[in-house]
N, C-alpha and C positions, 0 to 999 in steps of 0.2 A: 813056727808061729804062723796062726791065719791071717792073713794081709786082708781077710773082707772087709765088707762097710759096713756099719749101723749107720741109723738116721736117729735122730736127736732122741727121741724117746728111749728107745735103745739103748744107746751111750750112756744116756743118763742111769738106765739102770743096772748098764755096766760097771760105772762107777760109783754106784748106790746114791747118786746125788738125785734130785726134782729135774725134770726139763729146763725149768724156769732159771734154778743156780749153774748148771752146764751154760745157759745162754749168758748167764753173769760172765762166766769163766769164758767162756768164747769172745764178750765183748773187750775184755781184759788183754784179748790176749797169749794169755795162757796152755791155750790148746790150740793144735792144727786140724782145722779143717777144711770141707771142700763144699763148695755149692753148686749146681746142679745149673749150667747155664738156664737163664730164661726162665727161674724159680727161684725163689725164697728158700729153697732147701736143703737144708743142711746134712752131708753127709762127713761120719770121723770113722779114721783108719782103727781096726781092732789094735795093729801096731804103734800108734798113736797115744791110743787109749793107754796101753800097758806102760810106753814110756812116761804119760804125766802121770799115772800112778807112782813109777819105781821113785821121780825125781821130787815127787812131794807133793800136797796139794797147797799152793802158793796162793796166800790171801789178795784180795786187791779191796780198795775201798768199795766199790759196788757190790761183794762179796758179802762185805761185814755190813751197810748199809744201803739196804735196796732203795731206798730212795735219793741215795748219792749221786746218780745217773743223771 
C-alpha cells in the first residue's frame, strides 16, 4: 500500500467527497491528518484515507448541517 500524501483537494477526490465536506469530517474529527508547520495546510496519508473508507463514513452533526458549526 502507498504511504504518500495528498493535500486536501486530492483526498477529497479520493474519497469522492468536495474539499469543503473533507474539512467538515477533519473538523469532526473523523480522519487523521497532518499540517505542514508554519501553514494552513493540510496534508492526509493515502493509508489514512483507505482506512476511513474501510471503517465507514461516520456522520457528525456539521456533516449533516453545515451551518451547525
Amino acid at each position: 500500500m502507498n504511504d504518500g500524501y495528498l493535500d486536501i483537494k486530492d483526498a477529497a477526490q479520493f474519497l469522492a467527497i468536495s474539499p469543503r465536506s473533507l474539512r467538515r469530517i477533519v473538523h469532526c474529527g473523523k480522519i487523521t491528518f497532518y499540517r505542514i508547520p508554519g501553514t494552513r495546510k493540510l496534508l492526509f496519508r493515502i493509508k489514512d484515507l483507505h482506512f476511513y473508507m474501510k471503517k465507514g463514513k461516520c456522520r457528525c452533526i456539521t456533516e449533516l448541517l453545515p451551518n451547525a458549526a
